[in-house]
C-alpha positions as CSV (number, residue, x, y, z in Angstrom):
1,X,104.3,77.7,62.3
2,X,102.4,79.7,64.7
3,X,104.4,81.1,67.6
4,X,104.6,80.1,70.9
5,X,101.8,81.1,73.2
6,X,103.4,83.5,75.9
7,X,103.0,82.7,79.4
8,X,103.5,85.1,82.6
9,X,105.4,82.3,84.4
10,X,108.1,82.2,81.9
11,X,108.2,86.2,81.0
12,X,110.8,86.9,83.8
13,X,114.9,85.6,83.7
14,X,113.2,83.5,86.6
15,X,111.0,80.4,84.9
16,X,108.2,80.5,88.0
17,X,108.0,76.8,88.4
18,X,107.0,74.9,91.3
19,X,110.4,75.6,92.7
20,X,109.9,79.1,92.4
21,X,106.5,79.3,94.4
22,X,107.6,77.2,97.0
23,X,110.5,79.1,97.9
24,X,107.9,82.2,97.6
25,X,105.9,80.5,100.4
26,X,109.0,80.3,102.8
27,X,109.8,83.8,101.9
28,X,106.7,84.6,103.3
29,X,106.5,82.9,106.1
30,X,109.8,84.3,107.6
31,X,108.6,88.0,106.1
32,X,105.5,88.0,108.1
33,X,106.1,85.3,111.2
34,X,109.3,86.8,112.4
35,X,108.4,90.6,111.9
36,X,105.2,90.4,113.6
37,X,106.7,88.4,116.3
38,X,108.8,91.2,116.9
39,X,106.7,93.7,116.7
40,X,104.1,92.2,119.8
41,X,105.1,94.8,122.4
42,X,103.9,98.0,119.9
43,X,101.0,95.5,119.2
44,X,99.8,94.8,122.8
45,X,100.2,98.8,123.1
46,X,97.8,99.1,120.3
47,X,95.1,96.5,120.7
48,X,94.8,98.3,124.9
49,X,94.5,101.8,123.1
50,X,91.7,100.9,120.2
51,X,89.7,99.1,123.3
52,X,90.3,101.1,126.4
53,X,91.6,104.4,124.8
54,X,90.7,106.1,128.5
55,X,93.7,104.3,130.5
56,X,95.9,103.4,127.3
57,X,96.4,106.9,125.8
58,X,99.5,106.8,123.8
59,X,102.1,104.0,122.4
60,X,105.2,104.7,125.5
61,X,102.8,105.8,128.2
62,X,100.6,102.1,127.3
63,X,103.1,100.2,127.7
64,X,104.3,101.7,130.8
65,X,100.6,100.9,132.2
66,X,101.3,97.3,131.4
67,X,104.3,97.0,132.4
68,X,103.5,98.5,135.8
69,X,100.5,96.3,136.4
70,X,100.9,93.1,134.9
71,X,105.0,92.6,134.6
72,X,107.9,93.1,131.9
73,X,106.9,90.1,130.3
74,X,103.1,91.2,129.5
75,X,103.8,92.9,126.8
76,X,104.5,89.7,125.3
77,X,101.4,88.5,125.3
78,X,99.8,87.2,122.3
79,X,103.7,86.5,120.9
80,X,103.4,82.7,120.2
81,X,99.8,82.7,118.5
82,X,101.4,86.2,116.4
83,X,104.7,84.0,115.1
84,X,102.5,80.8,114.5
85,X,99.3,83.1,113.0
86,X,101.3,85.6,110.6
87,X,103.9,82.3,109.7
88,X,100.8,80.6,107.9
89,X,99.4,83.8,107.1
90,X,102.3,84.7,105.3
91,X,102.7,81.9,103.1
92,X,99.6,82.4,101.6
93,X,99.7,85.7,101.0
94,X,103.1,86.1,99.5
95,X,103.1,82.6,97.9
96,X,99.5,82.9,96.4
97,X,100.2,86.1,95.5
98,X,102.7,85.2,92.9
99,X,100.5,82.5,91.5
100,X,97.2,84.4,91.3
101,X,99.8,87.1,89.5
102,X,100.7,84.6,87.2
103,X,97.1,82.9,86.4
104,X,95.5,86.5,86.1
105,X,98.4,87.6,83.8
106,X,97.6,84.3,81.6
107,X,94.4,85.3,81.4
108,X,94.4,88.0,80.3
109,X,96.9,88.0,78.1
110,X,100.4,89.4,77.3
111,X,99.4,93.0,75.6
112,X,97.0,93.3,78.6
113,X,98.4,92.1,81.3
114,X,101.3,94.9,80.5
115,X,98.4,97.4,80.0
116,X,96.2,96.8,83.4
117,X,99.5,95.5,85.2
118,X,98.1,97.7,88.6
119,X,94.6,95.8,88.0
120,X,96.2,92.2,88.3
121,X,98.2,93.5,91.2
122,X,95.2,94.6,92.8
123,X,93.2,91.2,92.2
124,X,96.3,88.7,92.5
125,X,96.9,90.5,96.1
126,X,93.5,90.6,97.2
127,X,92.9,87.0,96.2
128,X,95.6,85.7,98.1
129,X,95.0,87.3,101.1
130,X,91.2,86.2,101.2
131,X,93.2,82.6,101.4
132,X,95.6,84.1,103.8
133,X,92.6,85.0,106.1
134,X,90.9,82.0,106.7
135,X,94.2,80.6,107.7
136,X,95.3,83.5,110.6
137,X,91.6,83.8,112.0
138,X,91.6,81.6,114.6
139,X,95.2,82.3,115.9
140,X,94.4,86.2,115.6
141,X,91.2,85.9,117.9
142,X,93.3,84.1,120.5
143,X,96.1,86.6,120.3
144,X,93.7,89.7,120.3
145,X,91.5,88.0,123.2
146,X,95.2,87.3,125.3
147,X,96.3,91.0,124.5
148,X,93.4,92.9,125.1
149,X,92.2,91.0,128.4
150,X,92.2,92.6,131.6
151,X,94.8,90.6,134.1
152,X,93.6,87.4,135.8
153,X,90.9,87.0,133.6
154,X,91.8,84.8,130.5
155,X,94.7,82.1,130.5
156,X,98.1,84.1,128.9
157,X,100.0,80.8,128.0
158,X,99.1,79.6,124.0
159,X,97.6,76.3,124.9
160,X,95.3,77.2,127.8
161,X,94.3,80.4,125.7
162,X,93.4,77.9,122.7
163,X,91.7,76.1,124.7
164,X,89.5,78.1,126.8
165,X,88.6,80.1,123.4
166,X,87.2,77.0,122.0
167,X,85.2,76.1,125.1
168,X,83.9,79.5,124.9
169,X,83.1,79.6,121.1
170,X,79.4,80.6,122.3
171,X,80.7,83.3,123.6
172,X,84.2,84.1,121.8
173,X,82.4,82.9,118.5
174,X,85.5,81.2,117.9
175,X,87.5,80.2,115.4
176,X,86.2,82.4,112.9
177,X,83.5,84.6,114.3
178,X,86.4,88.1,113.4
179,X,86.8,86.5,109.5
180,X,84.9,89.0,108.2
181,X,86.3,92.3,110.3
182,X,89.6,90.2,109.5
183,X,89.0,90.6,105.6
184,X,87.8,94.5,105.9
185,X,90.9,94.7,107.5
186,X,93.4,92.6,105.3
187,X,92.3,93.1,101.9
188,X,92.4,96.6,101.6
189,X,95.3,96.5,104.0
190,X,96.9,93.7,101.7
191,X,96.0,95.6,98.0
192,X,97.4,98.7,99.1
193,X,100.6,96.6,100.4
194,X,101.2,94.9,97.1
195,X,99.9,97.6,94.8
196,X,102.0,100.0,96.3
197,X,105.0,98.7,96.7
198,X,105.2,97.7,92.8
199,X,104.0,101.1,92.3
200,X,107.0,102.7,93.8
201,X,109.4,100.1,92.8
202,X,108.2,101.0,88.9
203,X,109.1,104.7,89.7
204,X,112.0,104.2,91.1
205,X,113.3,101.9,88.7
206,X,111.4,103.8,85.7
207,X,112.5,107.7,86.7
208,X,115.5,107.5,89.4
209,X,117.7,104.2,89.0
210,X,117.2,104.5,85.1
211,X,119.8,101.4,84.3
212,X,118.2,97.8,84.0
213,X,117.6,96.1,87.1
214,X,120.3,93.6,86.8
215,X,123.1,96.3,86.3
216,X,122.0,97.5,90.1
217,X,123.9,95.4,93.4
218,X,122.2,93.1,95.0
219,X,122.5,96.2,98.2
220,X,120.8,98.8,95.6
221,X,117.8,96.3,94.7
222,X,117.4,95.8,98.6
223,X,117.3,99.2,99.6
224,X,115.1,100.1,96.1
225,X,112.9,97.1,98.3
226,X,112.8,98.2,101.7
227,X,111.8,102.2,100.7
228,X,109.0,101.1,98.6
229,X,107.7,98.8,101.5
230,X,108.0,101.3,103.6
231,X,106.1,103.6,101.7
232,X,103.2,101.0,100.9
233,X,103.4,100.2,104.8
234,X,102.2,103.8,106.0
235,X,99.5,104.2,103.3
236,X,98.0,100.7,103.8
237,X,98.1,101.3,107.5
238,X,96.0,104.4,107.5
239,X,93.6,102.4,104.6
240,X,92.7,99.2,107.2
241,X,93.1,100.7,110.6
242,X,89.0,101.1,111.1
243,X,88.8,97.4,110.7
244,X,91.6,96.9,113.1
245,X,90.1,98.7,115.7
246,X,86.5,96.8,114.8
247,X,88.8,93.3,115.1
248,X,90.1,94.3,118.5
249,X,86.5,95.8,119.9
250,X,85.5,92.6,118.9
251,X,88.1,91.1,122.1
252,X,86.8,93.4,124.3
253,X,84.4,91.6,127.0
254,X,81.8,94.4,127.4
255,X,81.3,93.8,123.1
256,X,80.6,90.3,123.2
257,X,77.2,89.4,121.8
258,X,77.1,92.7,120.1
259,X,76.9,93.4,116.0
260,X,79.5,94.8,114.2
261,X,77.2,97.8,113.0
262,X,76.4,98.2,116.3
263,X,79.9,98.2,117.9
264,X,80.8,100.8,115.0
265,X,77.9,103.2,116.4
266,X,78.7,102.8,119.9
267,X,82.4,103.7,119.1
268,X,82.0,106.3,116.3
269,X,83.6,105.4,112.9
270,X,85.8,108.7,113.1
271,X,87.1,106.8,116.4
272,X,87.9,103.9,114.5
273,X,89.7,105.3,112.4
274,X,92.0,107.6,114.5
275,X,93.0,106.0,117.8
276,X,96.0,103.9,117.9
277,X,96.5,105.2,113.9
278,X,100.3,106.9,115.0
279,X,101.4,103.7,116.7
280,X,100.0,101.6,113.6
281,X,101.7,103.9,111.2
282,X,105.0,103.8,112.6
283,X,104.5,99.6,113.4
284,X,103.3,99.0,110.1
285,X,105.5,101.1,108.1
286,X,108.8,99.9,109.5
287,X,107.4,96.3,109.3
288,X,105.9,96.7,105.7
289,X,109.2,98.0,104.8
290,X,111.3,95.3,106.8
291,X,109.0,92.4,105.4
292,X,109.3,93.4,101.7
293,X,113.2,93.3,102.8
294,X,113.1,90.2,104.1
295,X,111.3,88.4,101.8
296,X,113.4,90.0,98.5
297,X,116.7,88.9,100.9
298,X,115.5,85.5,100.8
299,X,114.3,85.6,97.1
300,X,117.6,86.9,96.3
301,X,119.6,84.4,98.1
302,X,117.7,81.8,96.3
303,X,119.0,83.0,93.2
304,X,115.0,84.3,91.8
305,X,116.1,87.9,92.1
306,X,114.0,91.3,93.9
307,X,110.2,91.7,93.1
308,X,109.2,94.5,90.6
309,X,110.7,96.9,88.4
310,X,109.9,98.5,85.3
């Protein structure tokens, strides 16, 4: 009698059923929704420095030009389209992730998914996250057009902002005229995210916490979790910021109408690359490492255990 064929979604102590992936999705959606929610005031900060690096010049001394000019509260602009944006956005990309990681393992079978496990990490993260994109698109253009315009001249509140961005798609090219900077930002930003942090997880678990996994606390596994997200969240951060900076040149009135190749030379790609990178670094790597957190928490508490290992 030939033997069962193996399949990824039964290979862990965790059968990944339909169960498992929907409680995957609302993982995600409180791992990304909340944190970047809490992160808008670094992320106004940011935005004003990539577009106006002249008046904006550093993270504390930004935020001190907004708060002077425009009110406490303006440096929570952009926070309701951020929550609702990287809620949906997050769903996808953690819950597809760990069906694309599933399908791709499948197909390529158990000796080689073990052998090119980095490769379906790679292509299960990416894949999601193209998904993901399409989703956040039209909630980041509102946000980055809320954040990055100068006082008095675009609507602040959610619903006015939605609206006058849709009236203006001419213009604005809204609701999915930044998808493509959005995917040279994301994807990279997404494979080094996932690839990463199962990277460092395997190392840890493979040449410092040498035990099985499930001899480890709960607390262990968490902080295993949050130190490899961390660690994923500075490199990715430095690997997508030039499309960051394109996404937010993109908000900035004086661009509209304009190419992104021309936008790129007008700036200067080393430009791109470099200003607002501290405050991204520090945003992204505390909220890489606080998402992965969150999300394993919630996994966790749902009784389907921390992501990676050996």
């Amino acid at each position: 009698m030939a033997a069962p064929k193996w399949d990824a979604r039964l290979a862990d102590s965790v059968p990944h059923d339909s169960s498992y992936y929907a409680k995957s999705i609302l993982g995600g959606v409180l791992a990304c929704g909340l944190t970047h929610a809490a992160m808008t005031p670094l992320d106004v900060a940011k935005c004003n420095m990539q577009v106006n690096p002249s008046k904006y010049r550093g993270l504390i001394s930004g935020i001190r030009t907004i708060v002077i000019e425009e009110g406490a509260g303006a440096v929570w602009k952009g926070f309701t389209p951020t929550l609702l944006g990287y809620s949906i956005q997050g769903a996808f990309k953690y819950g597809l992730y760990e069906v694309f990681k599933d399908q791709y393992s499948n197909l390529a079978g158990e000796e080689n998914a073990k052998k090119y496990k980095g490769l379906i990490w790679c292509l299960g993260s990416a894949s999601a996250e193209f998904f993901a994109d399409i989703a956040l698109c039209p909630l980041e253009m509102v946000k980055v057009k809320v954040q990055t315009a100068p006082a008095g001249t675009f609507p602040t509140a959610f619903g006015p902002a939605l609206v006058k961005m849709s009236a203006e798609s001419a213009e604005t090219k809204f609701p999915f005229g930044s998808l493509v900077p959005l995917w040279s930002r994301q994807i990279p930003y997404t494979v080094a995210k996932f690839y990463f942090f199962e990277k460092c997880a395997q190392l840890f678990y493979t040449h410092v916490f040498t035990r099985p996994k499930e001899t480890y606390s709960k607390g262990t596994q968490l902080a295993i979790t949050f130190a490899s997200g961390y660690a994923a969240g500075v490199i990715c951060s430095v690997v997508s910021h030039p499309a960051d900076s394109l996404v937010s040149q993109l908000g900035k009135a004086s661009n509209k109408g304009k190419s992104l190749a021309q936008i790129t030379r007008e700036v200067g790609f080393v430009n791109l690359a470099t200003r607002g990178l501290s405050t991204r670094v520090l945003m992204f790597g505390t909220l890489t490492g606080v998402q992965w957190w969150i999300y394993d928490s919630f996994k966790s508490a749902m009784g389907l255990g921390t992501t990676g290992g050996k």
